[in-house]
C-alpha positions in Angstrom: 54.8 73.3 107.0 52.8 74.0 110.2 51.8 70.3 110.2 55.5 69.1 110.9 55.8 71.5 113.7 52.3 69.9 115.3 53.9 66.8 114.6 57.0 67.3 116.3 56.2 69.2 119.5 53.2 67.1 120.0 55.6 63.9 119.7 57.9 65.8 122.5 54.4 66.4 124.7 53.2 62.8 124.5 56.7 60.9 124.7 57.5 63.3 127.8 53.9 61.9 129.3 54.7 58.3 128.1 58.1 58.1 130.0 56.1 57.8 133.2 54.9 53.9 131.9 57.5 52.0 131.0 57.4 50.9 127.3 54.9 53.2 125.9 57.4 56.4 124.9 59.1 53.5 122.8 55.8 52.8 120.7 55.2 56.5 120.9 58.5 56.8 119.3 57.9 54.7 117.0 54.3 55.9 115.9 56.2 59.2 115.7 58.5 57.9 113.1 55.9 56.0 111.1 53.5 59.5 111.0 56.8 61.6 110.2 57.2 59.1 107.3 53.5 59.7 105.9 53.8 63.4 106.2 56.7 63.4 103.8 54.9 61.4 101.3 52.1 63.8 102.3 54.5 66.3 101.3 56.0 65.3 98.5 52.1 64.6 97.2 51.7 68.3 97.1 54.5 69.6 96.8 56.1 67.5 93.8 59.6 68.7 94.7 62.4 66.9 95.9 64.0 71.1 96.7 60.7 72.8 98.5 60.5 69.4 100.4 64.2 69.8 101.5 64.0 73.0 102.3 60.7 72.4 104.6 63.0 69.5 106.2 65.7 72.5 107.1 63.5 75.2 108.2 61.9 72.2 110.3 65.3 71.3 112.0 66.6 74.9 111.9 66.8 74.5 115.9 68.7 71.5 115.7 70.5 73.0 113.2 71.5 76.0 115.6 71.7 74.7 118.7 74.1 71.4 117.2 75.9 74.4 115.2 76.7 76.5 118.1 77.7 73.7 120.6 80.2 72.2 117.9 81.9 75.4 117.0 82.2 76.7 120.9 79.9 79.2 120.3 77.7 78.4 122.6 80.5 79.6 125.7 79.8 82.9 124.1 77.0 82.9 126.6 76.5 82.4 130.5 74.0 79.7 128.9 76.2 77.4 127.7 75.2 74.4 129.9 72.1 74.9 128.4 71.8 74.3 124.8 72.8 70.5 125.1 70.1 69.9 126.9 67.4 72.1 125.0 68.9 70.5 121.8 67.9 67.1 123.6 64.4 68.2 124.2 64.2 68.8 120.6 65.0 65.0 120.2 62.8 64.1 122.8 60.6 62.0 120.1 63.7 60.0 119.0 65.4 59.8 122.4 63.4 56.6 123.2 65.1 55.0 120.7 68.5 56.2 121.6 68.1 55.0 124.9 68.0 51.3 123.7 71.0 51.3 122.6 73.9 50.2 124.5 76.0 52.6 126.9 79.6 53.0 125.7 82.1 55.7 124.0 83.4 56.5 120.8 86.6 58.6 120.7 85.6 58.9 124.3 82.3 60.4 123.4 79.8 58.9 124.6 77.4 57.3 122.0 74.1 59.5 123.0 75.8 63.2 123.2 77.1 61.9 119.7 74.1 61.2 118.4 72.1 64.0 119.5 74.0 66.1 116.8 73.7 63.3 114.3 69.8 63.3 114.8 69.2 66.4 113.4 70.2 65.9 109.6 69.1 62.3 110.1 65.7 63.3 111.1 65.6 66.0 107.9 66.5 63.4 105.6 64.1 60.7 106.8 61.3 63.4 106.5 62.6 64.0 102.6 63.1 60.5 101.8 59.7 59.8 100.8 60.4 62.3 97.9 63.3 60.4 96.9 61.8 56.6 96.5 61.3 55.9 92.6 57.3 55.7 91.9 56.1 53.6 89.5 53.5 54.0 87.2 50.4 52.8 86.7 48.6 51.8 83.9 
């Protein structure tokens, strides 16, 4: 489980340092996608369940998890931080945010389409790291 962690704040390190040439934190995006995608099956190779391997996808996005829970239940302005958590929970999508940021600027149910997808991201990105687990294997003879 220490692997996806590597993974993921060494995705935020290098697409924070590829931002300052234009085009390289999208491929960096995308290689972090394509390596999220082989450590599931790496996963699922050892772990041979579809549970352990969603749990590890939860514990992995507990942050997300937290920070998207306590913005969207308002308790967040608990705390003199509140301004705060928004943006730490987009630094926690900082290997994704590449991609967001292709797609066009507008609003939905005058939200706009990034902030709305920031709390999207998280089960998104725990599902994309299980799904690996759920692709039928076939067998060899």
């Amino acid at each position: 489980m220490l692997r996806i962690y590597v993974l993921h704040l060494s995705a935020i390190l290098a697409i924070w340092l590829g931002t300052y040439y234009p085009g390289v934190d999208i491929a960096l995006s995308i290689l972090y996608l394509l390596l999220l995608w082989a450590e599931g099956q790496h996963s699922w190779q050892i772990l041979h369940s579809r549970w352990k391997q969603a749990l590890i996808a939860a514990f992995w996005q507990l942050p997300g998890f937290l920070l998207a829970g306590t913005i969207l239940s308002g308790l967040d302005r608990l705390t003199e931080f509140a301004y705060y958590f928004v943006f730490i929970l987009e630094i926690w999508h900082t290997p994704v945010l590449p991609l967001i940021s292709l797609l066009p600027v507008g609003t939905i149910w005058g939200i706009p389409i990034y902030y709305g997808l920031s709390f999207i991201m998280v089960p998104v990105l725990a599902f994309y790291y299980c799904m690996p687990a759920m692709m039928p294997t076939t067998k060899r003879e």
